[in-house]
C-alpha positions in Angstrom: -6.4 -11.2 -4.4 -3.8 -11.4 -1.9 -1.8 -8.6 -4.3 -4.9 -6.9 -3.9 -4.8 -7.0 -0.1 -0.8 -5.8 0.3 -1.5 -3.2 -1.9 -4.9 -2.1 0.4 -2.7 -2.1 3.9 0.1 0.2 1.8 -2.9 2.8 1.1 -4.2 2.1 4.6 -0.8 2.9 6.3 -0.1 5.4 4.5 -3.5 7.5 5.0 -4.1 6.6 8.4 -0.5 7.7 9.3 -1.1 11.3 7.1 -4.2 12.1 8.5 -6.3 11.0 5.4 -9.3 8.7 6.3 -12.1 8.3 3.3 -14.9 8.9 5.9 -13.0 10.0 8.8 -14.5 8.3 11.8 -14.3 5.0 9.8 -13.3 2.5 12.4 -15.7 -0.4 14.1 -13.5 -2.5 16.4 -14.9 -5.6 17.8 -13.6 -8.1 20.1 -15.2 -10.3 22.1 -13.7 -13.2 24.3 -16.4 -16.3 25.2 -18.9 -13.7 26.8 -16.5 -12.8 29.7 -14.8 -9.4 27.8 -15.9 -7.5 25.3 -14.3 -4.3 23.4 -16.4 -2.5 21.2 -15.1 0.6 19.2 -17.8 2.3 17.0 -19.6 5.7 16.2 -16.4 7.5 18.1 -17.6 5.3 21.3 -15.8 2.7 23.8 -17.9 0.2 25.4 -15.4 -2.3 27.4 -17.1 -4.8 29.5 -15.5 -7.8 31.4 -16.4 -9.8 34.0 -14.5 -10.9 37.3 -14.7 -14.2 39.3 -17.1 -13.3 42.3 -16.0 -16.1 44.6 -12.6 -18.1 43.4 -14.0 -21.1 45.5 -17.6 -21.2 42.7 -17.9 -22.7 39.9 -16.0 -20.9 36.4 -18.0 -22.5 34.0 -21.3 -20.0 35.0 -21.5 -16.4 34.3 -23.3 -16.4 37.4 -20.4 -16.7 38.8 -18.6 -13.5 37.6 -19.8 -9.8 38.4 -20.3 -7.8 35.4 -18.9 -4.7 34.6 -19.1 -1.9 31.7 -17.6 0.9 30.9 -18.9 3.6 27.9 -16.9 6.6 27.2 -17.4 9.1 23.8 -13.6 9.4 22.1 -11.7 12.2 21.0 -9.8 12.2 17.5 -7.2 11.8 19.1 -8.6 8.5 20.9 -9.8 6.8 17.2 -6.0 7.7 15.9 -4.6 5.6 18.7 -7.2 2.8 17.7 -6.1 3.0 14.2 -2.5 3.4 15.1 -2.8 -0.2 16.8 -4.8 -2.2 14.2 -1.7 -1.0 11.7 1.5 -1.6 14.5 0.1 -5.0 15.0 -0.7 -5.9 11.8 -4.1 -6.6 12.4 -5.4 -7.1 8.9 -2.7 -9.3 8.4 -3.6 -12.0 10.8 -5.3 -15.2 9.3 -9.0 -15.5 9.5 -9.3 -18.7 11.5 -7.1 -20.7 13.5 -7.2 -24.8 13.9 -8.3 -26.3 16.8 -5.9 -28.5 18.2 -7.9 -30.1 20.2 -11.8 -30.1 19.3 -12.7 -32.4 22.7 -10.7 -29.9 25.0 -12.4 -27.8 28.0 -11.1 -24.9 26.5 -12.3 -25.3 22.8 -15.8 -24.3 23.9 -14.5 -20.7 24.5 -14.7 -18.5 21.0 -13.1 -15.4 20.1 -13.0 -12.9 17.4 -12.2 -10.1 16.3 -13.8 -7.6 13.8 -12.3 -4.6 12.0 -13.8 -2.3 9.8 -11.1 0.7 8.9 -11.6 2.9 5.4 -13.2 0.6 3.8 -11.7 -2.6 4.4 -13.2 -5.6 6.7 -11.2 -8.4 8.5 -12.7 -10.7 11.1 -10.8 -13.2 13.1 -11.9 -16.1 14.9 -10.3 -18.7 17.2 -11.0 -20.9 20.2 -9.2 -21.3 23.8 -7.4 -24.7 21.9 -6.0 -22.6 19.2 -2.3 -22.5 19.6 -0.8 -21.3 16.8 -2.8 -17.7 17.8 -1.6 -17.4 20.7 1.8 -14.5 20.4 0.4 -12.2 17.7 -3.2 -12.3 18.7 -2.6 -12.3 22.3 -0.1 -9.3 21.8 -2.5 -7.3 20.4 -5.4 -8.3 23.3 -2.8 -6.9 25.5 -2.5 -3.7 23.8 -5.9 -3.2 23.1 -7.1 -3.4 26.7 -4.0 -1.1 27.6 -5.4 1.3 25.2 -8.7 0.8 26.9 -7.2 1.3 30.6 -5.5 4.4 29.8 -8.6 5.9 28.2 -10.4 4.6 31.2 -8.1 6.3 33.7 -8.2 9.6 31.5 -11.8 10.0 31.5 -12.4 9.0 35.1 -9.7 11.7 36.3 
């Protein structure tokens, strides 16, 4: 299995960096961070939404407390390249499929993430909560990147 797997990321990296996709637009990227963000890549769309803290002096623990926002954008070639570009640069395939809570009583455990890929073929999903440690460079690395990706496009299309 795991042979299996090395020798699926060598085809994957090597087709998505010629140009050669088996379906061509064959990328669904999902992640979604305890309700607050969400980053949805499918059908050559963007949808990012996220929420921001109306009032710092309410209550967090609401989404009443946050204002909602959304943004929707169709994406060039070019655009899904740059998506499959980072799910290879960071290695996201690569990364575990669950992380251990350290602590299951924390505040923070309550908040899930994930992650779900679907490129050429292949599926990986990822899941972990705010008490996950061991996630935290790798996965939070790649968050980063992803909503940079997600900005710039933003700032493109709003031009």
């Amino acid at each position: 299995m795991r042979n299996q797997l090395i020798i699926s990321l060598a085809c994957l990296s090597v087709c998505t960096y010629a140009g050669c996709t088996k379906e061509g637009k064959s990328l669904f990227i999902r992640y979604y961070h305890a309700g607050l963000e969400v980053i949805e890549v499918k059908d050559g769309e963007l949808v990012h939404s996220w929420h921001t803290l109306k009032d710092e002096m309410v209550h967090v623990q609401s989404l009443d407390a946050y204002d909602p926002h959304v943004f929707r954008t169709a994406l060039t070639a070019n655009h899904v390249e740059v998506f499959k570009e980072w799910v290879n640069i960071r290695k996201i395939l690569s990364l575990p499929s669950s992380y251990k809570t350290v602590d299951p009583n924390s505040y923070s455990a309550a908040f899930h993430s994930n992650f779900e890929i679907h490129i050429d073929g292949i599926r990986h999903k990822i899941g972990w909560n705010g008490s996950s440690d061991e996630s935290t460079d790798r996965i939070r690395r790649a968050i980063s990147e992803l909503r940079s990706i997600c900005l710039e496009i933003r700032k493109e299309k709003v031009r």
